[in-house]
Short mmCIF file of the C-alpha atoms (twelve columns), coordinates in Angstrom:
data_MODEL
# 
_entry.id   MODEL 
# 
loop_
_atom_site.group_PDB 
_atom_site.id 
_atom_site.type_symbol 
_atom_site.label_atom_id 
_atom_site.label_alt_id 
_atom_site.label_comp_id 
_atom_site.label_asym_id 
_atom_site.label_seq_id 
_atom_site.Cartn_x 
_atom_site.Cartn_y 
_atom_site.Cartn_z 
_atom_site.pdbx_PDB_model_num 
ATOM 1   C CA . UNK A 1   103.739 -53.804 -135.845 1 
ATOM 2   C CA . UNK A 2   104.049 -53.985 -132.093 1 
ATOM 3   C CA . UNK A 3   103.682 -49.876 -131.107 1 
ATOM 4   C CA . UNK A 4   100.544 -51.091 -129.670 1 
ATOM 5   C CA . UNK A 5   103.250 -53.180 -126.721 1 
ATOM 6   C CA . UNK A 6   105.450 -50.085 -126.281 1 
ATOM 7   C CA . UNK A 7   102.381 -47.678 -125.601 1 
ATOM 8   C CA . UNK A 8   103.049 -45.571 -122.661 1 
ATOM 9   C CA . UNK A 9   100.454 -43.475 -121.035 1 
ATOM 10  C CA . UNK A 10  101.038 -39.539 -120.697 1 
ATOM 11  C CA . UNK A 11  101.237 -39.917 -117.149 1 
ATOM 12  C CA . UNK A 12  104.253 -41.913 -116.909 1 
ATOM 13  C CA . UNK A 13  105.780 -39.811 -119.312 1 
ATOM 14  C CA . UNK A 14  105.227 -36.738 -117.129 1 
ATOM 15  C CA . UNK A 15  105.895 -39.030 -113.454 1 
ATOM 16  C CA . UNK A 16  109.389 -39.645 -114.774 1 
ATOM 17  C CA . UNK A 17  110.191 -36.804 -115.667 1 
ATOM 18  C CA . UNK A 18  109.542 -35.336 -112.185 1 
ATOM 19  C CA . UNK A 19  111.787 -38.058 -111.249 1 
ATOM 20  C CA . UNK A 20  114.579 -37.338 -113.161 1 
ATOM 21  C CA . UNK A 21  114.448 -33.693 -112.241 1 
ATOM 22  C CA . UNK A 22  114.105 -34.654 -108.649 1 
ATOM 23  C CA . UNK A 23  117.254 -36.935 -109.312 1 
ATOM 24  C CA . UNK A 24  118.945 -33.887 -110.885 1 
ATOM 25  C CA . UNK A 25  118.936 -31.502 -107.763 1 
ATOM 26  C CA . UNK A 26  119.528 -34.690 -105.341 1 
ATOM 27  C CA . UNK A 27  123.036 -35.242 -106.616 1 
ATOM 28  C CA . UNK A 28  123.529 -31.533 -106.902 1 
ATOM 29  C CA . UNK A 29  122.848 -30.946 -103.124 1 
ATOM 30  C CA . UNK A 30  124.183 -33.802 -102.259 1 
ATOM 31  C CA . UNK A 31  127.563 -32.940 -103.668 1 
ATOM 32  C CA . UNK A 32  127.128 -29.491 -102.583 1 
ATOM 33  C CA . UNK A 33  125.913 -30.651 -98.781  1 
ATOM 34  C CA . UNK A 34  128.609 -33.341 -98.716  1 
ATOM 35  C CA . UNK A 35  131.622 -30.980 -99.973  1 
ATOM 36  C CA . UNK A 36  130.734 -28.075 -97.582  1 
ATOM 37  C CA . UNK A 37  130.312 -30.172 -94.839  1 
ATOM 38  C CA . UNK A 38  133.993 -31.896 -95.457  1 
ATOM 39  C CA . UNK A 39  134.916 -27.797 -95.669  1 
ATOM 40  C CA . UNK A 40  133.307 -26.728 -92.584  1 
ATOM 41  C CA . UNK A 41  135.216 -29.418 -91.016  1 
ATOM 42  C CA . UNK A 42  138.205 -28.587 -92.355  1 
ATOM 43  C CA . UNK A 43  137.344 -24.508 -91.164  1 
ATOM 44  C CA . UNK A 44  137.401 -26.093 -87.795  1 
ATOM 45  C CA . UNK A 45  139.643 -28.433 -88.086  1 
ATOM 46  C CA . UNK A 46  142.252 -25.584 -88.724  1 
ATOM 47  C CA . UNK A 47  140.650 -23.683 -85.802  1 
ATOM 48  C CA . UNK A 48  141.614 -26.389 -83.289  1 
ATOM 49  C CA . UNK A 49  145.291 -26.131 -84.351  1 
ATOM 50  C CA . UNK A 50  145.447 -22.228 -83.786  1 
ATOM 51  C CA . UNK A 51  143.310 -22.505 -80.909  1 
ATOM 52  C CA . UNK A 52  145.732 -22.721 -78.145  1 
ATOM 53  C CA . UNK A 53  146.949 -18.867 -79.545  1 
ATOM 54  C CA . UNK A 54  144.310 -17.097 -78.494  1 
ATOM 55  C CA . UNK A 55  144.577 -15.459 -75.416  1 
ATOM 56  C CA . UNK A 56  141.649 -16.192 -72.938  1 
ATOM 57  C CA . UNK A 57  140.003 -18.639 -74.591  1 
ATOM 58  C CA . UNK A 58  142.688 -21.461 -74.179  1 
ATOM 59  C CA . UNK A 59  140.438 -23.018 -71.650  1 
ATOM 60  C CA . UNK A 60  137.122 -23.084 -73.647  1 
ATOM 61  C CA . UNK A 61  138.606 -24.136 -76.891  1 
ATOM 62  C CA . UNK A 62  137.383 -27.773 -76.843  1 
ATOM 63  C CA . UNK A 63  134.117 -26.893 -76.100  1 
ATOM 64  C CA . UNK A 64  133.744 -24.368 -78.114  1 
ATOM 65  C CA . UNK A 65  134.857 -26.395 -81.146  1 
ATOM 66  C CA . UNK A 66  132.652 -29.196 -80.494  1 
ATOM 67  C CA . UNK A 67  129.593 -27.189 -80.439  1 
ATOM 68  C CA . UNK A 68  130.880 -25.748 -83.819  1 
ATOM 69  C CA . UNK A 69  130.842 -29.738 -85.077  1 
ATOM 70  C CA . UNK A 70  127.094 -30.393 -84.911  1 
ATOM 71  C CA . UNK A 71  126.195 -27.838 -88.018  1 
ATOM 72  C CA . UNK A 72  128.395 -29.649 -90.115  1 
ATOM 73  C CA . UNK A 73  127.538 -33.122 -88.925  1 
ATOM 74  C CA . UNK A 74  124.057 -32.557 -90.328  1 
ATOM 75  C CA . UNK A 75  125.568 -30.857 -93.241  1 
ATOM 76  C CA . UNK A 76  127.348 -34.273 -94.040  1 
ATOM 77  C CA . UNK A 77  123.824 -36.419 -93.442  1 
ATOM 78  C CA . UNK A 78  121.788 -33.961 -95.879  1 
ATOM 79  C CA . UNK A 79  124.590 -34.645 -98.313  1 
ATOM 80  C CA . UNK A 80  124.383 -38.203 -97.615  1 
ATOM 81  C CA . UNK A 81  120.771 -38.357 -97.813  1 
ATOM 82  C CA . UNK A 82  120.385 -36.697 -101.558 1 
ATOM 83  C CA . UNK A 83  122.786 -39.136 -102.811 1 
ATOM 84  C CA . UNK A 84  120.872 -41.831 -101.523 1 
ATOM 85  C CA . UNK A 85  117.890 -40.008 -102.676 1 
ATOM 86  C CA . UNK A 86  119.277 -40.042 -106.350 1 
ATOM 87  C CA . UNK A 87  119.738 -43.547 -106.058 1 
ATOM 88  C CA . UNK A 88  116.276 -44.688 -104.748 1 
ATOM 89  C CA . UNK A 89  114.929 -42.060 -108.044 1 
ATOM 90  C CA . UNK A 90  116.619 -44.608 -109.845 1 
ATOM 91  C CA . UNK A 91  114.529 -47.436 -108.657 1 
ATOM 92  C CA . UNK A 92  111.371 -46.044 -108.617 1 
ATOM 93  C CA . UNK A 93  111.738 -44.833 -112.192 1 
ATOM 94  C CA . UNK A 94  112.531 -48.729 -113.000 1 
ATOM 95  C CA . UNK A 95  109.117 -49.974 -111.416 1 
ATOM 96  C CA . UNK A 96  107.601 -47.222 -113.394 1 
ATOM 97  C CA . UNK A 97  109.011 -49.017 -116.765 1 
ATOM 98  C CA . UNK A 98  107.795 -51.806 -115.467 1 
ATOM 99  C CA . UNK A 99  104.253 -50.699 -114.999 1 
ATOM 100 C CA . UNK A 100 104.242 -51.447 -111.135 1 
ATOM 101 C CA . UNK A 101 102.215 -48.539 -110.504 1 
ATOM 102 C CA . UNK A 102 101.069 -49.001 -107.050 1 
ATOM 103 C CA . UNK A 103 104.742 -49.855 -105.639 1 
ATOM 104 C CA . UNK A 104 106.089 -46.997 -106.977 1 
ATOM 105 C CA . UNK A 105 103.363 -44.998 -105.852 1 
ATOM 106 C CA . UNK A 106 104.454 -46.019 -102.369 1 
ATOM 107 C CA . UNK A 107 108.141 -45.612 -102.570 1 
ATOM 108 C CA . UNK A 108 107.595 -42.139 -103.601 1 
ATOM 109 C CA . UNK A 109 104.968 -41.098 -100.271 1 
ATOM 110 C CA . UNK A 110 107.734 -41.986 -98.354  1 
ATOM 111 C CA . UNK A 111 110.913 -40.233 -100.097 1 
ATOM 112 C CA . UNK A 112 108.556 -37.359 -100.782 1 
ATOM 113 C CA . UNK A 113 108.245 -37.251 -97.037  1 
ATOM 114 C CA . UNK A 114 112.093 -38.086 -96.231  1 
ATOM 115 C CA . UNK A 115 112.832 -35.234 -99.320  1 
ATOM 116 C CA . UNK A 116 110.553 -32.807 -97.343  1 
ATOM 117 C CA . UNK A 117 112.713 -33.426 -94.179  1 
ATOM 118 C CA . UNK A 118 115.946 -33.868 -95.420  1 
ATOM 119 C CA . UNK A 119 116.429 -33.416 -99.214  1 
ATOM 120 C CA . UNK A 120 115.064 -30.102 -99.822  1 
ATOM 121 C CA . UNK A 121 111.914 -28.123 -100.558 1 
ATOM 122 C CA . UNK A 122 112.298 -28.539 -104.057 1 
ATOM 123 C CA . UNK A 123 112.900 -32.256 -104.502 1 
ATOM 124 C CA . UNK A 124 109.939 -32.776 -101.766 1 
ATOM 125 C CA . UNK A 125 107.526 -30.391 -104.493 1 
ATOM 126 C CA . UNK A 126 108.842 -32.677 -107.944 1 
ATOM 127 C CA . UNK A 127 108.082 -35.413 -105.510 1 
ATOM 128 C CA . UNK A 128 104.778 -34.469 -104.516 1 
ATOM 129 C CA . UNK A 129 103.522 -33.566 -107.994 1 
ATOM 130 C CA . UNK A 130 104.596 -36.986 -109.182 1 
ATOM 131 C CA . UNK A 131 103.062 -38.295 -106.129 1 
ATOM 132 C CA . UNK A 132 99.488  -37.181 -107.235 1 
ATOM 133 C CA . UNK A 133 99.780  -37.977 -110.791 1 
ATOM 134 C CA . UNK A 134 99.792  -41.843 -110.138 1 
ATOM 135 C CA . UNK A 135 96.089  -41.946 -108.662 1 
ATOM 136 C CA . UNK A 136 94.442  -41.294 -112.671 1 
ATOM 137 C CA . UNK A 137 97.738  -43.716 -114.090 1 
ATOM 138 C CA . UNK A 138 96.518  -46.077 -111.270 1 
ATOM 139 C CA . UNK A 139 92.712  -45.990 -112.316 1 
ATOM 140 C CA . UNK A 140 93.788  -46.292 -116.135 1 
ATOM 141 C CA . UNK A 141 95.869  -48.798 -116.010 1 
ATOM 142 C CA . UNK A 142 93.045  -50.689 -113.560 1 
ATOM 143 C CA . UNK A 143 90.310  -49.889 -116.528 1 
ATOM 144 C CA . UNK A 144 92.611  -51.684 -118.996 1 
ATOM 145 C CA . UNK A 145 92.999  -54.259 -117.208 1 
ATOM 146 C CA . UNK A 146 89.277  -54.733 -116.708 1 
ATOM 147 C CA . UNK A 147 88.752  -54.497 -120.268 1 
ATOM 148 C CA . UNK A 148 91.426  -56.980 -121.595 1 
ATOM 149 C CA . UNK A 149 95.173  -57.199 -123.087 1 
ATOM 150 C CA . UNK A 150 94.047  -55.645 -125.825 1 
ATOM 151 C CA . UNK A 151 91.362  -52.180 -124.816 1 
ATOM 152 C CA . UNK A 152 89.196  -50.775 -126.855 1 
ATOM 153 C CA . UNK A 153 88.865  -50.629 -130.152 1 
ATOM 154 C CA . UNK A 154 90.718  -48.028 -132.214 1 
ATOM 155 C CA . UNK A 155 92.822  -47.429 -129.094 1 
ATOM 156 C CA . UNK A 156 96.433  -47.341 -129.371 1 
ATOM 157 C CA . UNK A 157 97.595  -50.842 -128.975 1 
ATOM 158 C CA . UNK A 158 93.917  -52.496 -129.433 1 
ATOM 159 C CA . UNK A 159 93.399  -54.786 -132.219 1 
ATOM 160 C CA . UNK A 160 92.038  -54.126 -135.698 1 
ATOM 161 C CA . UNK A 161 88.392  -54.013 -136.035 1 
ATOM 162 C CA . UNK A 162 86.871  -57.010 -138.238 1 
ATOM 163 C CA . UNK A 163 84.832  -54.465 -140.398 1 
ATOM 164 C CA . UNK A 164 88.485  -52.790 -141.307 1 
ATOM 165 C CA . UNK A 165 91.274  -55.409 -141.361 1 
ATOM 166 C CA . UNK A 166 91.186  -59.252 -141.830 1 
ATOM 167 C CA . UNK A 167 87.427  -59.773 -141.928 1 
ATOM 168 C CA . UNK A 168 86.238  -63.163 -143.015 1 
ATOM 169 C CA . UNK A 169 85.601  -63.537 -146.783 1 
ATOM 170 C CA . UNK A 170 81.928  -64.132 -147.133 1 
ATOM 171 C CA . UNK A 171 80.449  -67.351 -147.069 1 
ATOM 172 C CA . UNK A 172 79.106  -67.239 -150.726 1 
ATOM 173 C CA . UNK A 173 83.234  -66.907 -152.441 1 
ATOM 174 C CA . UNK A 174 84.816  -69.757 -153.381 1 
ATOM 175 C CA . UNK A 175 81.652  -71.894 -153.336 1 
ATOM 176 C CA . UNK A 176 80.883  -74.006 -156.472 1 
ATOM 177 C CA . UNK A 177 77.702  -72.857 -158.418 1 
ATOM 178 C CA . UNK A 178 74.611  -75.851 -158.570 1 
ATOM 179 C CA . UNK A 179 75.382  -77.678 -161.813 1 
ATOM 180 C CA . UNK A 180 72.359  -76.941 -163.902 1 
ATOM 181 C CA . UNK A 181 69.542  -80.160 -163.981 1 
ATOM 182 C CA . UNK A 182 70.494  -82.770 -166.958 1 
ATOM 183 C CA . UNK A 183 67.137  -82.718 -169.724 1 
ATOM 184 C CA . UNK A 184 66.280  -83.975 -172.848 1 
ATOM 185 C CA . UNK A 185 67.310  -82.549 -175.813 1 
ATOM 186 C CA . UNK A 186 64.647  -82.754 -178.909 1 
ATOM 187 C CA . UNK A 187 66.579  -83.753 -181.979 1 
ATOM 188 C CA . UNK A 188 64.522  -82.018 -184.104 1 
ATOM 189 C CA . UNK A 189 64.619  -78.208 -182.960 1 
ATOM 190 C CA . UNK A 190 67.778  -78.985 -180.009 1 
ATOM 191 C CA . UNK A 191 65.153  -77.385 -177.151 1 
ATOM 192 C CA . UNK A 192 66.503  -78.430 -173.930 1 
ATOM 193 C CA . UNK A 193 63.016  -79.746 -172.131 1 
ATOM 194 C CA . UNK A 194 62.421  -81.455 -168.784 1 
ATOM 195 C CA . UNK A 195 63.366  -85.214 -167.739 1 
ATOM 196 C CA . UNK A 196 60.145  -86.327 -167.510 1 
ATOM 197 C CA . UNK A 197 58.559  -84.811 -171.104 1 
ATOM 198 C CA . UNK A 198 57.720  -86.895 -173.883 1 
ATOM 199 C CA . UNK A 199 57.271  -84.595 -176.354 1 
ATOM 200 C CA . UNK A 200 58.821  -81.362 -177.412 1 
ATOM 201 C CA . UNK A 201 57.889  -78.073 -175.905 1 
ATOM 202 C CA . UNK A 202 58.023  -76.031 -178.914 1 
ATOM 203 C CA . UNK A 203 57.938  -78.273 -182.089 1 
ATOM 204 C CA . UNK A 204 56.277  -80.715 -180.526 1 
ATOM 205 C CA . UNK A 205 58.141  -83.900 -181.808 1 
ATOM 206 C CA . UNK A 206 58.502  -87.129 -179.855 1 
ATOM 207 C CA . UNK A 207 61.536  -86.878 -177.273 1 
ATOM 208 C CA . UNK A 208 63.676  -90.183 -176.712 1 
ATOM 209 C CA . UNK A 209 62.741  -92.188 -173.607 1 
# 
């Protein structure tokens, strides 16, 4: 069986899911940053038509409408900014798969900071705590590495121990047994005695040369 290959540590269970709930609320703001900002527009857009109504503020209109622009400018970049957010999730999630620790380690410092910034308190905290958990995933996956393909023994995804599966049969099976050493036979009594005897051992007759 090969459950040994697919192994993956607790760590990158838990980084990836920080991930994906960091990818969660980055499409949500994002679709909620980039649709109010496209409203807020509109708000003003309409504002600009009725403008020219009021009275006494004819001549201030333009300005006044432009400064009302800015808020929803930035609106439109935060919403712009989760989305691309969600995808770059995406991407470090896929180096995590892959076991490219250190890279995604990386790519998260500096969406954690961007997320922070621009994405939101909460997908700058699931970023953070991810963040942190890659320094023991790091060191593990260094150890293992140090210690072979394989790890230790009795470790998920480490190979059988000799003393428990497919240990050499001993050196003594299978061997033939010594053939026992040819002797004369007395033909009197039929006692087996040495080569070398001339006479029998027990009744003593005269063996044949």
């Amino acid at each position: 069986m090969n459950a040994g290959y697919n192994y993956e540590p607790p760590e990158a269970q838990s980084i990836k899911s920080m991930l994906h709930i960091a990818r969660i609320f980055a499409i949500i703001f994002g679709i909620l940053f980039f649709l109010g900002g496209l409203a807020y527009v509109a708000w003003i857009a309409y504002l600009a038509s009725v403008c020219s109504t009021f009275v006494g503020i004819d001549a201030y209109c333009g300005g006044f409408l432009i400064g009302y622009l800015i808020f929803p400018l930035f609106i439109l970049i935060w919403g712009i900014f989760d989305v691309i957010l969600y995808i770059k999730m995406k991407s470090i999630e896929a180096m995590v798969n892959a076991r490219q620790y250190q890279q995604a380690k990386s790519a998260t410092l500096i969406w954690m900071i961007l997320g922070f910034i621009l994405g939101g308190i909460i997908i700058g905290v699931l970023l953070l705590i991810a963040y942190i958990k890659f320094d023991p995933l790091i060191n593990a996956a260094r150890g293992q590495g140090a210690q072979g393909q394989w790890g230790q023994p009795g470790q998920m995804g480490a190979p059988p121990q000799q003393a428990q599966w497919g240990a050499p049969a001993p050196a003594t099976w299978g061997q033939p047994t010594a053939a026992p050493a040819a002797g004369k036979m007395c033909a009197s009594c039929g006692t087996p005695n040495a080569m070398g005897a001339q006479f029998c051992a027990k009744c003593g007759a005269a063996l044949p040369p």
